[in-house]
N, C-alpha and C positions, 0 to 999 in steps of 0.2 A: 326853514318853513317860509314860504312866498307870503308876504305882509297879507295881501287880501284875503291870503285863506287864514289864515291865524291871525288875524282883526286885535280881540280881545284877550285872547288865548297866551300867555306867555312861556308857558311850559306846563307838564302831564309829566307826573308818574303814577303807572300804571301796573300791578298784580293781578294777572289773571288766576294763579293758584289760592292768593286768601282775597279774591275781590275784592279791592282796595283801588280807590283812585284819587289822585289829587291833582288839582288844577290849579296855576297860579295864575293871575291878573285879568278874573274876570271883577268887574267891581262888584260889590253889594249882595255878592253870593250868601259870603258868613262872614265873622266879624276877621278872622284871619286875613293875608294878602295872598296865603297859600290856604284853600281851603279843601275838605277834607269830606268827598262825597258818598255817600248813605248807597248801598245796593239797595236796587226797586225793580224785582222782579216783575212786578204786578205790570208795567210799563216796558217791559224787554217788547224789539217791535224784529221782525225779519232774522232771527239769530243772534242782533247785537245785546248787549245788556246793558240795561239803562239805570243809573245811580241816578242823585237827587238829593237837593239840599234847599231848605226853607228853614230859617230862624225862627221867627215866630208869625204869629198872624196876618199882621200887616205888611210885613217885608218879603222883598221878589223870592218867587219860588222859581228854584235855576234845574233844569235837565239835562243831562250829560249820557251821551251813548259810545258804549266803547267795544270793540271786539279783537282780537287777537289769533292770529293762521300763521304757523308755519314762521312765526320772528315779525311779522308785518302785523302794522297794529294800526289804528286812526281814533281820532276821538272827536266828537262834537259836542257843541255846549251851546245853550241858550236859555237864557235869565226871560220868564214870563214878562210879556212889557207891562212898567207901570210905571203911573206920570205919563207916558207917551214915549217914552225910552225903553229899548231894551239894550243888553249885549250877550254877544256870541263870538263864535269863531271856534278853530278847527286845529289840531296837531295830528300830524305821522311822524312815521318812524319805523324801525327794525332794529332788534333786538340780537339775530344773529350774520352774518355774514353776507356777500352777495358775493356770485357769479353768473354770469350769462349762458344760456342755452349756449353748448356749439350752434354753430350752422352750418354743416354737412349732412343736416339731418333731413328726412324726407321732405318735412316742412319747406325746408328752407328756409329755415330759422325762423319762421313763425307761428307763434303758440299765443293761445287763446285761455283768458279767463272768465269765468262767470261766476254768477251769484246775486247777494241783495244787497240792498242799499237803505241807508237810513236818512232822512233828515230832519232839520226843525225849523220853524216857520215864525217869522214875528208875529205872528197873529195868535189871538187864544184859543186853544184846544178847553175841553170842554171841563176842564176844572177839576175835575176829580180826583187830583193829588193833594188841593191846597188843604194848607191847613184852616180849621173852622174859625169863623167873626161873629162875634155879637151880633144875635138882631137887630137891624137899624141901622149899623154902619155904612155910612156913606159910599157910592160905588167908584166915586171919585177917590177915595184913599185904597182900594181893593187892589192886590198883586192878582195876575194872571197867571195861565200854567199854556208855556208853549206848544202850540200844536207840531207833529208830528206827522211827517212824509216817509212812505214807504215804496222801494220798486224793483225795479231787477237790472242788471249789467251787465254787459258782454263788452271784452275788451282784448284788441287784437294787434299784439306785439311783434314786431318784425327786426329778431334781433344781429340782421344780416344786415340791414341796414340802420339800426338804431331808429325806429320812427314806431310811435304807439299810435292808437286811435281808441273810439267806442261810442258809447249809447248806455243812455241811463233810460228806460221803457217800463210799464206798466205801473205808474206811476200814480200816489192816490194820498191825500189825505187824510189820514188814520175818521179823524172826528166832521168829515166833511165829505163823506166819500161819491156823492152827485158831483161835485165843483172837477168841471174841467181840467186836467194838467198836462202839459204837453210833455212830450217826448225830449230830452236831452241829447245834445250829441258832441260829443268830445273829439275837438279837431285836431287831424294829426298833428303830431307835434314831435321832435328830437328826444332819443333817449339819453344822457350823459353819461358817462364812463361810467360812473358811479351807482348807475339805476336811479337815477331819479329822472323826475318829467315834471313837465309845464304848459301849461297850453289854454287855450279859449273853449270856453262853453258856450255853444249855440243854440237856439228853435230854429230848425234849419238851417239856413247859413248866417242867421241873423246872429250876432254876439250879444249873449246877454249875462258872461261872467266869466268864472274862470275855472281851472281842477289841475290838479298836481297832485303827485304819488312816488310812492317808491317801491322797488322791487327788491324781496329778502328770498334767502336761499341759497343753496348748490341749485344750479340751473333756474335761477329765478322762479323757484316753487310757487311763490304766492305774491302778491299785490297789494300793497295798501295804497287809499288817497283819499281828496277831501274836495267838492267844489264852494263854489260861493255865487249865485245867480241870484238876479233882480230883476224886477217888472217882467217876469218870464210868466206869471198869474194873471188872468181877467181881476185880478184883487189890485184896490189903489196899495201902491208903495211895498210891493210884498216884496219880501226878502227872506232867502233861505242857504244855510250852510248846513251841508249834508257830507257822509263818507261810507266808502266800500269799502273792503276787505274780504278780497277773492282768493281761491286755490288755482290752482293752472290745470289745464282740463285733461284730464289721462293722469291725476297729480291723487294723493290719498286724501287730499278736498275736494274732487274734483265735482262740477254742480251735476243734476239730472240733462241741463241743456246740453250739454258737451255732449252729450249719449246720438250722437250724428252718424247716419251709414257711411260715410267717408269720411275718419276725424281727422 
């Protein structure tokens, strides 16, 4: 995992069959160093499913989105800010094998994913997970519950010559949805032998972070990744780590966008 995307994050083990997730080294989740996160459908946002972990009243209430396609998995985390801190950060992975499209193929070796995208936001979302406070209590001792970003992805691999690209677009706020959000654009970058990528997040050409992922599969069926962009919000000091987890388009994930007169 690339340090910037997995910040906080030290490792995920992840059951999609009994929904089970654990994350280790995020701090002040629960009292564990590996701690052990609550399925919360009520918070599932774009497909992914969102667990949840809050000790008691006054301690950080921590959000976790995870989803799983085809052996490709990604997970994001972030602890509601309180005191004026928060932490987050982001794991992928795959679970089964990889190889590469040939490239003999009409394409020419280039095959496209789509889908949604989730992420979380240092700033507070509108509370409604936390757990209840005495009347009176001070607002200065209160945990927060992270806000929550939703969008869509198209991303377009060229495994003829090893090089990805894409676009993170329609992009919104879950608890804020008037607030401006720009448009994402993920600049091309090398694929390594191994399916994995690396590369800059922009608002147009401007760089304002970073995303990396991996490709799982016979013919790279599906995609996972995760970015990590700042000051990309009209919001002071915003910051956000988000992740996809795409099908490959003509793939038994494949999205409604891929549905193209010439695919």
């Amino acid at each position: 995992m690339p340090t910037a995307l997995a910040s906080d994050v030290d490792s995920v083990s992840y059951d999609s069959a009994s929904q089970t997730l654990t994350i280790s080294g995020v701090g002040l989740d629960e009292t564990p160093y590996e701690a052990s996160y609550i399925r919360n459908a009520a918070l599932d946002r774009a497909g992914y499913e969102a667990y949840t972990v809050q000790d008691s009243s006054l301690d950080r209430h921590t959000t976790a989105y995870v989803r799983q396609i085809e052996g490709a998995f990604a997970v994001a985390v972030a602890t509601g800010g309180q005191f004026s801190y928060y932490m987050a950060g982001t794991n992928f992975g795959r679970t089964d094998a990889y190889t590469a499209p040939t490239t003999d193929q009409l394409s020419g070796g280039i095959v496209s994913y789509a889908g949604t995208y989730v992420g979380l936001l240092n700033i507070a979302g509108d509370g409604g997970d936390l757990l209840p406070v005495t009347p009176g209590t001070p607002g200065d001792v209160l945990p927060v519950q992270a806000a929550e970003i939703t969008g869509q992805v198209l991303i377009n691999a060229d495994f003829a010559d090893n090089r990805i690209n894409g676009t993170i677009y329609d992009r919104e706020i879950t608890d804020y949805p008037t607030t401006i959000v720009e448009t994402l654009r993920l600049k091309p970058t090398d694929i390594a032998e191994a399916g994995t990528f690396e590369g800059v997040t922009s608002v147009g050409l401007v760089p304002v972070g970073e995303y990396g992922g991996i490709f799982s599969g016979t013919d790279a069926v599906a995609v996972a990744g995760s970015i990590h962009v700042k000051d990309h919000i009209a919001i002071p000091d915003i910051e956000e780590y988000g992740i996809f987890v795409l099908g490959q388009c003509g793939g038994a994930n494949s999205d409604p966008l891929c549905n193209q007169p010439v695919p």
